[in-house]
N, C-alpha and C positions, 0 to 999 in steps of 0.2 A: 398560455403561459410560456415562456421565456427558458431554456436549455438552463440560463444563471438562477432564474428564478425555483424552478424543481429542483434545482442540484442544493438551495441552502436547507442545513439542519446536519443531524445526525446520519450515520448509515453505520451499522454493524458489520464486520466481515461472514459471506456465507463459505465462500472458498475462493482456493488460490492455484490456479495450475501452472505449471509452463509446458508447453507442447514444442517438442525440438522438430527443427525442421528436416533433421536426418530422417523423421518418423520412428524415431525410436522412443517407448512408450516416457507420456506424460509424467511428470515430477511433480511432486506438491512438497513445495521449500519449508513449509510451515506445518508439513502433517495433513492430514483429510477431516481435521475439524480446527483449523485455525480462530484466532482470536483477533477482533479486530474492530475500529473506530474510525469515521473519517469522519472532518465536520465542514461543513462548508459557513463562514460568515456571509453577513449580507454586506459588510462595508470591504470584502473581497479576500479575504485569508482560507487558509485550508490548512487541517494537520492532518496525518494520516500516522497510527500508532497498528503495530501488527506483532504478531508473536503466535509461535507456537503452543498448543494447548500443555499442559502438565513438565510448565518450565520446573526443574527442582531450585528449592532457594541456596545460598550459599551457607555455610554452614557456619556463618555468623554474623549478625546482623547490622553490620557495620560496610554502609557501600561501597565505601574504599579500602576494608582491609577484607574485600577478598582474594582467593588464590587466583594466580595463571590460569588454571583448568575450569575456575568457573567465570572467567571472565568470557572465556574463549567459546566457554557452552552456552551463556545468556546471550552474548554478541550474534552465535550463529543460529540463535533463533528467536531475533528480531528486528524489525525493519521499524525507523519511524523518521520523520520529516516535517517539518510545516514552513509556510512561506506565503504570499500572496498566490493566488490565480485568477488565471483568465478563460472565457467562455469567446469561440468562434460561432456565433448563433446561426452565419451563414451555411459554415462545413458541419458546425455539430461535434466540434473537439474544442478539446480542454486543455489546457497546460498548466503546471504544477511549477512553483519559481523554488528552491531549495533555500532558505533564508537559513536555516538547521536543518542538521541529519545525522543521525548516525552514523551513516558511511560516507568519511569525510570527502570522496572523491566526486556527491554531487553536490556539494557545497556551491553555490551561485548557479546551479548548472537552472535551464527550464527547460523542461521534459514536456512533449506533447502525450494526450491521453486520447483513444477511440475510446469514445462515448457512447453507450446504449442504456434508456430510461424509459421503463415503462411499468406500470405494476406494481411502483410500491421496489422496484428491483434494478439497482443501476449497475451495471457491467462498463469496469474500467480495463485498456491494457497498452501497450505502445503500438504508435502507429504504427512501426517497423519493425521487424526482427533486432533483441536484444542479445548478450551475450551473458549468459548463467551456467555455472558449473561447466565452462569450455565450451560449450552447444549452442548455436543461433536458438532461442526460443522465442516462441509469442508466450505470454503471459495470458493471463486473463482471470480476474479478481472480479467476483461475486459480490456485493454489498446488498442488504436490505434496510429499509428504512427502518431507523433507531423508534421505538417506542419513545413517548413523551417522557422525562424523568420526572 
C-alpha cells in the first residue's frame, strides 16, 4: 500500500512538541494534551484543525462581538489550514498547499512534511528547522488513527 494510500481518513492529534535547537528544553505550543483532527481525502485535500485543550469561551455567544483579550487568547491557542496535498512515494514526504489558514502569512505558502507511518501512528513535522517563539525548532506532532464515526 501506497505512503497516499495509508495517509487517507482521519487521524486525531496525540501531541505536539517543538524541540529548539539551542537544546534548550522542549515547548508544547498547545499544552501536553492538545486537541486535534487531520483528514486526508482520497480526490487529494487535507485540513488539519488543532487547539489547545480547556480553550475558555467568550463571554458571549456571539463570534464577532467578542472582546480584544479573547480574541487574542482563542487566536493563540489554535492553529488550522486546509488545501490540497501531495505525497513523494519516492522520499516518503508530504506537502501541505495553504488554500486557508488561520495565520494569514502561510496563505498560498506549500510546506514540505517528514513523514513517519506505522502502527496505526503517523508522525508529521518540517523537513527543516522552523522559527517559533524566536528559536530554530523542529516540531513534531503525534497523530493516531481517528476511530470510524
Amino acid at each position: 500500500m501506497t505512503l497516499r494510500e495509508q495517509l487517507i481518513g482521519a487521524w486525531q492529534l496525540h501531541s505536539y512538541v517543538e524541540v529548539p535547537e539551542d537544546g534548550s528544553e522542549p515547548f508544547y505550543p498547545l499544552g501536553t494534551q492538545p486537541k486535534g483532527i487531520i483528514m486526508y481525502t482520497p480526490d487529494g485535500y487535507m485540513s488539519a484543525q488543532l487547539m489547545a485543550d480547556g480553550r475558555e469561551p467568550f463571554a458571549i455567544a456571539d463570534f464577532y462581538q467578542g472582546e480584544p483579550e479573547e480574541y487574542v487568547a482563542a487566536g493563540s491557542t489554535y492553529i488550522g489550514y486546509s488545501g490540497r496535498f501531495a505525497v513523494d512515494e519516492q522520499k516518503q514526504t508530504l506537502t501541505h498547499s495553504m488554500y486557508v489558514s488561520f495565520f494569514p502569512n502561510w496563505l498560498g505558502q506549500t510546506q514540505p512534511r517528514a513523514v513517519s507511518l506505522a502502527n496505526g501512528v503517523l508522525t508529521l513535522g518540517p523537513t527543516s528547522p522552523i522559527v517559533s517563539r524566536g528559536k530554530r525548532v523542529m516540531s513534531r506532532l503525534v497523530w493516531h488513527r481517528a476511530e470510524s464515526a
